[in-house]
C-alpha positions in Angstrom: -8.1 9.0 8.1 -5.4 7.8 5.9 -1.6 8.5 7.3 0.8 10.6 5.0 2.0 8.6 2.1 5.1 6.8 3.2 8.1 6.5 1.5 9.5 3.0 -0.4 6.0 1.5 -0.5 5.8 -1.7 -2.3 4.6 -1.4 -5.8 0.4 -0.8 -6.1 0.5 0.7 -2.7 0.1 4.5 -1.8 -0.3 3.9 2.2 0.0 1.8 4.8 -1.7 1.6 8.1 -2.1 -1.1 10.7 -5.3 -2.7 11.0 -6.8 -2.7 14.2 -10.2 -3.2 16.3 -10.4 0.3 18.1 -9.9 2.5 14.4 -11.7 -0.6 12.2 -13.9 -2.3 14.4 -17.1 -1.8 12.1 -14.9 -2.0 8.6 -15.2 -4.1 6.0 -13.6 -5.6 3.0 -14.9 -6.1 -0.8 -14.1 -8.3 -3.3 -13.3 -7.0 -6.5 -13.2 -8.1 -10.4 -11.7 -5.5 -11.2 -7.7 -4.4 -10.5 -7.1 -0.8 -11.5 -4.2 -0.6 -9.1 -2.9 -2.9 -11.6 -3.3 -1.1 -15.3 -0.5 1.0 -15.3 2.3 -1.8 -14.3 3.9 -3.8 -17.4 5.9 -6.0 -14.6 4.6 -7.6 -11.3 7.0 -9.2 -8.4 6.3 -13.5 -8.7 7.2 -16.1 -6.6 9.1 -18.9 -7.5 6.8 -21.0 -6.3 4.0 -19.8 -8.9 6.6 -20.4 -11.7 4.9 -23.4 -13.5 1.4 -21.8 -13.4 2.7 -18.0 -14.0 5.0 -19.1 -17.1 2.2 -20.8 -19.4 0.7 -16.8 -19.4 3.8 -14.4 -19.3 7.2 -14.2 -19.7 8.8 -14.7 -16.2 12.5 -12.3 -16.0 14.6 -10.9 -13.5 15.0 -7.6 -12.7 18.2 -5.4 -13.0 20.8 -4.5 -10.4 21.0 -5.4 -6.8 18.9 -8.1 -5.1 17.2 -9.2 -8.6 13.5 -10.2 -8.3 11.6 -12.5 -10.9 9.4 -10.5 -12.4 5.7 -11.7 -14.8 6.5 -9.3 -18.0 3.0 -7.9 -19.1 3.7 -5.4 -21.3 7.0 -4.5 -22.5 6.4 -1.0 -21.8 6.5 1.8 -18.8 2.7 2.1 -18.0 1.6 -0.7 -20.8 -0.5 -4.0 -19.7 -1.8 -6.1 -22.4 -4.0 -8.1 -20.2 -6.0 -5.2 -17.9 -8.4 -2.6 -20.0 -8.6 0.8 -18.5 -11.1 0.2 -16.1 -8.8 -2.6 -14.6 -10.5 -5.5 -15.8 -8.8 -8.5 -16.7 -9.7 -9.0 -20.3 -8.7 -13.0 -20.0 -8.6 -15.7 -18.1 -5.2 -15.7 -16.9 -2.8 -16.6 -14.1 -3.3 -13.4 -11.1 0.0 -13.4 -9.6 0.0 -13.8 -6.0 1.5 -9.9 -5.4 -1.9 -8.7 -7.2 -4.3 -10.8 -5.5 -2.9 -9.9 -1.7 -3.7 -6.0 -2.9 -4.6 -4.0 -0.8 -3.4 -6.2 2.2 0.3 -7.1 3.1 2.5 -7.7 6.2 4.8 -4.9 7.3 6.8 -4.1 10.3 5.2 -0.9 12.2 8.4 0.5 13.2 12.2 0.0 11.9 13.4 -1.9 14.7 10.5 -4.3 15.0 10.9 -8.0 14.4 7.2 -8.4 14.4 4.8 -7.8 11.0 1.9 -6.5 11.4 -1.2 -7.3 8.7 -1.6 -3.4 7.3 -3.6 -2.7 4.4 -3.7 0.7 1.9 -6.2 3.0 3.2 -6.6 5.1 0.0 -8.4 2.1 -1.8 -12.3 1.5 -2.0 -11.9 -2.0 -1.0 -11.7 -1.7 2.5 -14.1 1.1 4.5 -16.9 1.4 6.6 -19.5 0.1 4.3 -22.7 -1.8 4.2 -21.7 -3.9 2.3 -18.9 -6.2 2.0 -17.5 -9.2 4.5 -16.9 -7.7 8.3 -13.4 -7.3 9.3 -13.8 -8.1 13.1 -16.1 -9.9 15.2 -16.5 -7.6 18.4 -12.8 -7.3 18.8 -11.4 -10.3 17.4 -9.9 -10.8 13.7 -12.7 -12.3 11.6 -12.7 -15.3 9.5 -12.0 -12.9 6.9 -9.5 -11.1 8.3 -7.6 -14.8 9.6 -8.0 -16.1 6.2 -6.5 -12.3 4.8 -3.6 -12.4 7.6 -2.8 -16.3 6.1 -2.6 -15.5 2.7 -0.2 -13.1 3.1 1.8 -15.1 5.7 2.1 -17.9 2.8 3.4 -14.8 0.8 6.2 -14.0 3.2 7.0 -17.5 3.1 7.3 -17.6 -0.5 9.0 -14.7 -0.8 11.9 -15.9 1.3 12.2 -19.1 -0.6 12.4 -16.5 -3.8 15.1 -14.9 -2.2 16.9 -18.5 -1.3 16.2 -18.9 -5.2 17.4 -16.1 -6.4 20.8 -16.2 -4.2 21.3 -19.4 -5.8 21.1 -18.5 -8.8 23.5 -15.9 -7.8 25.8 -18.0 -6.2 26.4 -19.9 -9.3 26.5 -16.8 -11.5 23.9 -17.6 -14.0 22.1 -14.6 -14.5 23.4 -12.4 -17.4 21.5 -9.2 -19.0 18.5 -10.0 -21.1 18.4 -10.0 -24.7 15.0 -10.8 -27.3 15.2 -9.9 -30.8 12.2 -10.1 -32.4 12.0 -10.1 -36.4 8.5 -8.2 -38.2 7.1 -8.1 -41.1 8.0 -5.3 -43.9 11.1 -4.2 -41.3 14.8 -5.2 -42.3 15.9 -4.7 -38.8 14.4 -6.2 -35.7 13.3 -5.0 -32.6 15.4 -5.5 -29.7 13.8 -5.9 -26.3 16.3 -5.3 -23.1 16.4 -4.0 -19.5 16.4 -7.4 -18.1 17.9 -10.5 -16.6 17.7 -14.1 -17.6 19.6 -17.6 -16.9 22.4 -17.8 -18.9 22.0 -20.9 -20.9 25.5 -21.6 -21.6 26.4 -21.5 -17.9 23.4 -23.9 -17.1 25.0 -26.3 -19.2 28.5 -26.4 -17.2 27.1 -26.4 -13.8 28.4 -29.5 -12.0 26.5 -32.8 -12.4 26.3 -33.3 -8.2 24.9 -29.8 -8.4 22.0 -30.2 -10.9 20.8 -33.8 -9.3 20.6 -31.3 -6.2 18.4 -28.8 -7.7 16.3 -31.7 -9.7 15.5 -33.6 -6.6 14.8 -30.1 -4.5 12.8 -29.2 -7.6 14.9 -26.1 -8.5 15.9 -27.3 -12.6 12.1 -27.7 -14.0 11.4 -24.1 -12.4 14.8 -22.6 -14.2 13.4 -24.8 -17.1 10.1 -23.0 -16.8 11.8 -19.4 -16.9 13.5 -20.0 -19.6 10.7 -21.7 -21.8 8.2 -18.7 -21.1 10.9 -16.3 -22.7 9.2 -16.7 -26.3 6.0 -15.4 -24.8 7.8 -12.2 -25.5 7.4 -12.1 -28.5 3.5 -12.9 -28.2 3.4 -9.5 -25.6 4.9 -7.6 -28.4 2.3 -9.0 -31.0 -0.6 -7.9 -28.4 0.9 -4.3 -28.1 1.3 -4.0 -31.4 -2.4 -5.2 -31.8 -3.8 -2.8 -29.3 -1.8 0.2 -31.1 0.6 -0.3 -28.3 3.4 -1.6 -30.4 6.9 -0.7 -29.2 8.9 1.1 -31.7 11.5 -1.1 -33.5 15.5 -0.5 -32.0 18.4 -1.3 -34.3 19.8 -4.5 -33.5 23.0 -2.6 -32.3 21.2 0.0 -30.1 
């Protein structure tokens, strides 16, 4: 039986509860082609680390306000994703985003004071259950293969996460970010269409960061992802194009909205 829904879940999830051998002992997992969890989201939390692959698909941003997280754009809209149907299926192949594949598992801490994370999973999902089919989820009482290999994918998520946070603090640190701005000229309209309600690297700023400062982020690998940021923000205009396509289109803002 599921718990109440919990407040501040992570985006996708409704639930959490703490996977265990005396509730789950006879559960299993399924795989899936299919992510309806992820059809109504226009932006998903990346990595930095998934940067290089992530950016040659979507436009990578940063989120607004406090503690800014990079972000794979895909949709411009609330509730819009160009690449998922309504069924959830991916309609290309395209780069998953590590956040989408670890649905409906993650690593949480089971009470507030806890220094310990506990794999959890949401129980209001049809991929895990006591089913006949699917890949067991404990061998007697010990964690599967499946289950390991579930609890190591997400512990190279928390990993990656933290060097996304070391990331992002940098670019902090050296004040780069700046609000978002993409205007994007159509066809048959005089005025374009202004997309906002982001972050990006200010460009400008890159170029008077301190020489000592850049061979440090060249050699710890930090400028090509920046690079890679930047690069995928004309994939924006490609995202609008597919809206517009699907009948999706966002309407057009005046260029001093």
């Amino acid at each position: 039986m599921a718990s109440a829904p919990q407040a501040n879940l992570p985006v996708f999830y409704q639930d959490l509860m703490p996977l265990n051998s005396r509730d789950h002992a006879g559960w299993k997992s399924r795989t899936t082609d299919k992510a309806p969890w992820l059809a109504g989201f226009h932006a998903v939390p990346l990595t930095v680390e998934e940067f290089p692959a992530a950016s040659r698909h979507f436009p990578i941003i940063f989120s607004t306000g406090e503690n800014p997280v990079p972000l794979a754009l895909m949709g411009l809209n609330e509730g819009v994703n160009v690449f998922v149907d309504g069924d959830g299926k991916i309609t290309e192949n395209v780069y998953l985003p590590a956040y989408v594949r670890r649905y409906p598992f993650l690593l949480a801490k089971l009470t507030p004071d806890s220094e310990e994370l506990s794999l959890c999973f949401d129980p209001t999902t049809d991929l895990v259950g006591d089913f006949e089919d699917g890949s067991p989820l404990f061998d007697d009482d010990q964690a599967s293969d499946t289950t390991k290999a579930l609890l190591g994918f997400c512990e190279q998520f928390e990993q990656a996460g933290m060097k996304t946070q070391a990331f992002v603090q940098e670019l902090e640190k050296h004040k780069l970010l700046m609000d978002g701005e993409v205007a994007i000229q159509q066809d048959g309209v005089e005025q374009p269409f202004i997309y906002r309600g982001f972050q990006m690297v200010d460009q400008a700023k890159l170029q008077e960061v301190r020489g000592d400062v850049l061979r440090g982020w060249n050699q710890s690998g930090l400028l090509p992802l920046l690079y890679a940021h930047l690069f995928s923000l004309e994939l924006i205009r490609e995202l609008f194009g597919r809206q517009a396509q699907a009948g999706k289109g966002p309407v057009a803002q005046p260029a001093n909205a």
